[in-house]
ZALUM-862916 format. One record per residue (C-alpha): residue number from 0; residue in one letter; chain; x, y, z. Coordinates in pm, 1 decimal, padded with zeros to 6 digits. Last residue first. Layout:
! ZALUM-862916
[rec NUM,"A","A",[X,Y,Z]]
...
***
This chain:
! ZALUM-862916
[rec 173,"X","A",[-00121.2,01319.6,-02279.6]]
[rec 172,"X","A",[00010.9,01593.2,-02120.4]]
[rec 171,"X","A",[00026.7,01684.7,-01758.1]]
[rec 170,"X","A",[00206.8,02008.2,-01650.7]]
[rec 169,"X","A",[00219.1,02101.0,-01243.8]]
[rec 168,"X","A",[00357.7,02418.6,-01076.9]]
[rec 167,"X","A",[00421.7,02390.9,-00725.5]]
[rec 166,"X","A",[00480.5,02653.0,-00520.1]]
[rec 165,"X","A",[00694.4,02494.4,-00177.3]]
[rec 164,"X","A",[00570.7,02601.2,00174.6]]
[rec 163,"X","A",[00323.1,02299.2,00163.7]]
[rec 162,"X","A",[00664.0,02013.5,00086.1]]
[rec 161,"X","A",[00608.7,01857.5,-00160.2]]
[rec 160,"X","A",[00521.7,01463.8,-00150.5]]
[rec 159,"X","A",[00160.5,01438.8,-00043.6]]
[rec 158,"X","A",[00034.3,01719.2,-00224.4]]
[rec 157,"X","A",[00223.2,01530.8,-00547.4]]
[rec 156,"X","A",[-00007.2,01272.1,-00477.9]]
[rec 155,"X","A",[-00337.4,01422.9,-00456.8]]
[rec 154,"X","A",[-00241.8,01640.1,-00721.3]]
[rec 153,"X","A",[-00184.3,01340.5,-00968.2]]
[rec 152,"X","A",[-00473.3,01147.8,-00823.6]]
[rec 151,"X","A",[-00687.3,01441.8,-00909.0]]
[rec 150,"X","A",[-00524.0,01508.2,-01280.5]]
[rec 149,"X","A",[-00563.6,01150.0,-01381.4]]
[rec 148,"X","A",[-00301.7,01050.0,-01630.0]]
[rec 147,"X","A",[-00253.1,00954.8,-01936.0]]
[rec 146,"X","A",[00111.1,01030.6,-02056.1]]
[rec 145,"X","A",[00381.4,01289.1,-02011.9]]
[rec 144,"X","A",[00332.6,01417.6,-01707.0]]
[rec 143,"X","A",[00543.9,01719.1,-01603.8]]
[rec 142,"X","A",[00591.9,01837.4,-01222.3]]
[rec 141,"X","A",[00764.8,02191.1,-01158.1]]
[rec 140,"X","A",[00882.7,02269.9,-00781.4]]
[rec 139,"X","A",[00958.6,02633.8,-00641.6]]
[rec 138,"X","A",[01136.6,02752.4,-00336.4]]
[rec 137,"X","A",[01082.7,03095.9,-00346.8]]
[rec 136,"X","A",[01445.4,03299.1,-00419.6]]
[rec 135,"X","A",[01552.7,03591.8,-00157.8]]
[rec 134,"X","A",[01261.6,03773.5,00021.2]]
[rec 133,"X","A",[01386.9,03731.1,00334.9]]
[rec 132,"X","A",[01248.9,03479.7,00601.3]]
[rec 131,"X","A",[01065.2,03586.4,00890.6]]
[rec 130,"X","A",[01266.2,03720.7,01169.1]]
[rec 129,"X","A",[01154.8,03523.3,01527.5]]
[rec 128,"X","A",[01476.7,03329.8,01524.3]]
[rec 127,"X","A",[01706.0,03578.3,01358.9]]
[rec 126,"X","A",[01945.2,03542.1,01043.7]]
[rec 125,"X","A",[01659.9,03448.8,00814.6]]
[rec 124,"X","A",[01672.7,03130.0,00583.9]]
[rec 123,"X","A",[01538.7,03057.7,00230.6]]
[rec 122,"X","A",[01634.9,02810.1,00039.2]]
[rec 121,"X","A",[01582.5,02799.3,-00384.1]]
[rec 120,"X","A",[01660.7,02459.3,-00558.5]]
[rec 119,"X","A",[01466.3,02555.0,-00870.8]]
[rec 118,"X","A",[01338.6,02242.9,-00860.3]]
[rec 117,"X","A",[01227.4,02042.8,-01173.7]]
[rec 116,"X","A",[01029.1,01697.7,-01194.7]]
[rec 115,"X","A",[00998.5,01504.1,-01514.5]]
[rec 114,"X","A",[00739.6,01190.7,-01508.6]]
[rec 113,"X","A",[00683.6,00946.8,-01727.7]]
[rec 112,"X","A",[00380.3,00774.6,-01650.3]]
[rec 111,"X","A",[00286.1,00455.6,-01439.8]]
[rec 110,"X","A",[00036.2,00736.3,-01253.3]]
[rec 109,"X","A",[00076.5,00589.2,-00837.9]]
[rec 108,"X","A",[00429.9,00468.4,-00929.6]]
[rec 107,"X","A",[00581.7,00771.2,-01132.3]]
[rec 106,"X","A",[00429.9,00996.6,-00924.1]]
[rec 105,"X","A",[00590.0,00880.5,-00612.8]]
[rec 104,"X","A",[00904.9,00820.4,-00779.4]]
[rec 103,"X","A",[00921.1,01164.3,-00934.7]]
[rec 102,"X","A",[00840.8,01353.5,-00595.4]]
[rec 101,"X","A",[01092.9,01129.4,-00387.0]]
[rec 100,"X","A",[01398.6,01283.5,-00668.6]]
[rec 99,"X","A",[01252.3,01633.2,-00665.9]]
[rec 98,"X","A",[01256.2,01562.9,-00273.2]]
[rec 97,"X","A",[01024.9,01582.7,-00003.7]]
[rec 96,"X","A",[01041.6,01214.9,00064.7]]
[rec 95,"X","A",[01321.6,01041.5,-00095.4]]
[rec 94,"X","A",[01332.8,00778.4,00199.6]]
[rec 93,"X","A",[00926.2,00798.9,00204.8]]
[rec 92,"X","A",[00937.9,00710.8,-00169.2]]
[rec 91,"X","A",[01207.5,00462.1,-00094.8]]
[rec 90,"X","A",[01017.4,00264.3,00183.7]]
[rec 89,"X","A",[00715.2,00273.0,-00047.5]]
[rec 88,"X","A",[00836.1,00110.4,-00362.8]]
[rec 87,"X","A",[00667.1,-00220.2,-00332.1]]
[rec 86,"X","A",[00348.4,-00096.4,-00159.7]]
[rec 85,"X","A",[00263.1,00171.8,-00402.5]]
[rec 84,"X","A",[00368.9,-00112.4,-00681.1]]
[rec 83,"X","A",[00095.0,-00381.9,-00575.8]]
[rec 82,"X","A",[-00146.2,-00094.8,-00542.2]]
[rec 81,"X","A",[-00129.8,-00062.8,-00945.6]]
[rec 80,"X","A",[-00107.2,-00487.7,-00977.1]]
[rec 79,"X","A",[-00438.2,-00491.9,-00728.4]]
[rec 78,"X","A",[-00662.3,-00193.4,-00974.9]]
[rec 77,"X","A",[-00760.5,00087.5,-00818.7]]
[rec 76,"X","A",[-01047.9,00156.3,-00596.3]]
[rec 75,"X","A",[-00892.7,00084.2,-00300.2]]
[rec 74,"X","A",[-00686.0,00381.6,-00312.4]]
[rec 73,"X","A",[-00314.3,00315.2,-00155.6]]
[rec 72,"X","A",[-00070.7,00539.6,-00013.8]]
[rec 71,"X","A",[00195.3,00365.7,00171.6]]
[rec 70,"X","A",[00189.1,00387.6,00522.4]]
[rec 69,"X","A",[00450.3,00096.5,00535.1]]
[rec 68,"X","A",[00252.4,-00174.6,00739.6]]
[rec 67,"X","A",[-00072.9,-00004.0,00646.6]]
[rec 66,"X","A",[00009.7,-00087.0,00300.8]]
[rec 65,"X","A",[00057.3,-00503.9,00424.1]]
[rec 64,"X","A",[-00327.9,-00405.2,00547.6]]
[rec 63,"X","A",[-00437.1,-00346.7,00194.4]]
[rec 62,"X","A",[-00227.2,-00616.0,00032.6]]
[rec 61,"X","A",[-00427.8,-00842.7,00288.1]]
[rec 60,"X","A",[-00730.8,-00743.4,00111.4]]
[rec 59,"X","A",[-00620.4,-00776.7,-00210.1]]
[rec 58,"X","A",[-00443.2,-01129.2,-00169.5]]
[rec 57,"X","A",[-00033.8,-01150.5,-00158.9]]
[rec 56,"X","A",[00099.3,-01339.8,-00387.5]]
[rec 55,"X","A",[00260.8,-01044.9,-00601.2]]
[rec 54,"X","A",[00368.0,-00860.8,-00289.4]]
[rec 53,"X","A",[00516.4,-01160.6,-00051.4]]
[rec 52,"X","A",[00385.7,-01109.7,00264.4]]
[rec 51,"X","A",[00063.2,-01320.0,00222.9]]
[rec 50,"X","A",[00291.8,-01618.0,00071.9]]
[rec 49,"X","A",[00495.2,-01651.4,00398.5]]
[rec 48,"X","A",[00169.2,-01742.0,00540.5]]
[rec 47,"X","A",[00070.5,-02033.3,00335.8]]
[rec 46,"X","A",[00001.8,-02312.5,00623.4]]
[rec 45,"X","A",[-00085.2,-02021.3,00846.3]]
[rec 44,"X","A",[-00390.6,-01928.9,00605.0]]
[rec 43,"X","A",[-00501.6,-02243.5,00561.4]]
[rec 42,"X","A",[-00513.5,-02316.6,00958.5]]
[rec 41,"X","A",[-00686.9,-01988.3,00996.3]]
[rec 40,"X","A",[-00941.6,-02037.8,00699.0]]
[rec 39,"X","A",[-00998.8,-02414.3,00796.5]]
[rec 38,"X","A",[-01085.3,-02323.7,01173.8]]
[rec 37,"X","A",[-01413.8,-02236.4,01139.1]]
[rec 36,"X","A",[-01536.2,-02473.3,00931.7]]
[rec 35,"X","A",[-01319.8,-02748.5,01113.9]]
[rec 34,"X","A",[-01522.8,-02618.5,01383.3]]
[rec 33,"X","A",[-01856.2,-02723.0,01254.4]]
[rec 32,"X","A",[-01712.7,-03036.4,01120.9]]
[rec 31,"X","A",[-01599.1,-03129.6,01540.2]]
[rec 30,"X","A",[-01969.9,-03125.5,01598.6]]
[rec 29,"X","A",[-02081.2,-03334.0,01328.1]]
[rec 28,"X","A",[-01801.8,-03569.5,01433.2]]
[rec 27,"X","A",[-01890.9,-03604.0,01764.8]]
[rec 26,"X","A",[-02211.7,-03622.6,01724.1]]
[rec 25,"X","A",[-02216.4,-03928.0,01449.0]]
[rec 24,"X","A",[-01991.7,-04116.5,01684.9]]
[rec 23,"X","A",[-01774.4,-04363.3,01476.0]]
[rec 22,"X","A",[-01460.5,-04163.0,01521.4]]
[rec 21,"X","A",[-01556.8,-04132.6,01892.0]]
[rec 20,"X","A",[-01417.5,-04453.3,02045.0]]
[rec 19,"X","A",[-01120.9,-04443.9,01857.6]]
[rec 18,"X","A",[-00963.8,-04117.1,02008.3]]
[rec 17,"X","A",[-01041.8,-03788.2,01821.8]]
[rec 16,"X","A",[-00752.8,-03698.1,01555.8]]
[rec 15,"X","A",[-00999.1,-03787.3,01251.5]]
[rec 14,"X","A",[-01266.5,-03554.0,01394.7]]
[rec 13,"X","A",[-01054.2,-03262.3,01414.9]]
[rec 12,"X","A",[-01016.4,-03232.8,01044.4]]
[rec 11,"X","A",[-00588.0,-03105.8,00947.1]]
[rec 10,"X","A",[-00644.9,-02940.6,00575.5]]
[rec 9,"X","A",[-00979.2,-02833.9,00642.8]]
[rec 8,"X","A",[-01221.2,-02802.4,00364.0]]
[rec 7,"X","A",[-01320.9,-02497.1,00226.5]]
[rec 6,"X","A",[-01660.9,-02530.1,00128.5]]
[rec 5,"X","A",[-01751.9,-02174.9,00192.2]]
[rec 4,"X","A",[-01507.1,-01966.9,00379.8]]
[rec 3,"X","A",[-01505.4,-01820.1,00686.9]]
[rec 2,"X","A",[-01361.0,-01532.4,00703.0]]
[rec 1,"X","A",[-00986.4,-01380.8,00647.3]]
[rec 0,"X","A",[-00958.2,-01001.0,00672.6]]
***
């Protein structure tokens, strides 16, 4: 996460709080810069923290960890403001999880495109616990993608948020 930082000075130097006697000793003061070094990330940090946890402050790498935080998708390899809205809207896609509804969102915020998602609404259930189910209506779901869009992140995502019993037929046009 945080490092040490070139040239970042610290906001709070140890060497000015020493008593009197060693503000004019050159070893003291040398020594005490070496852990202002240190310590200037940390202290810099806590002075701004409420600014790592908000989502357009935040920095990359911390945006990374605040995705942790939510388990929300996110590829480091795309771009800050794209990862930016995984982690804003993941509560709700995990709230609408499984869902034509939870499908839509999740697609719609990992591709920015429009998305229209269809389900044929079809349950299956069998009458006896060890029965398999009968061979009523498959449970199907249909993604469209109108707009650019990368087919492997698309599939990678809608994996994520069908269900694996559920056929999935998916459309992208651009």
């Amino acid at each position: 996460m945080r490092g040490v930082v070139p040239g970042l000075a610290s906001p709070h130097p140890i060497g000015q709080e020493l008593p009197a006697v060693y503000l004019e000793d050159d070893f003291a003061q040398r020594f005490t810069a070496g852990l202002d070094d240190v310590l200037a990330p940390v202290l810099l940090t806590l002075d701004c923290l409420d600014a790592y946890f908000d989502l357009d402050l935040a920095p990359p790498d911390f945006l990374d960890w605040l995705a942790g935080w939510v388990a929300a998708p996110v590829d480091g390899d795309r771009a800050p403001d794209v990862r930016r809205e995984v982690v804003r809207h993941a509560v709700e896609a995990h709230r609408w999880r499984g869902t034509a509804r939870g499908v839509e969102l999740a697609v719609r915020v990992a591709t920015g495109a429009r998305v229209e998602v269809t389900d044929n609404g079809g349950v299956t259930c069998s009458a006896t616990p060890t029965g398999g189910p009968p061979p009523d209506e498959v449970p199907e779901v249909r993604v469209r993608v109108v707009g650019a869009a990368d087919e492997a992140l698309v599939r990678r995502v809608v994996a994520s948020a069908v269900p694996a019993h559920v056929r999935l037929t998916l459309e992208i046009e651009s």
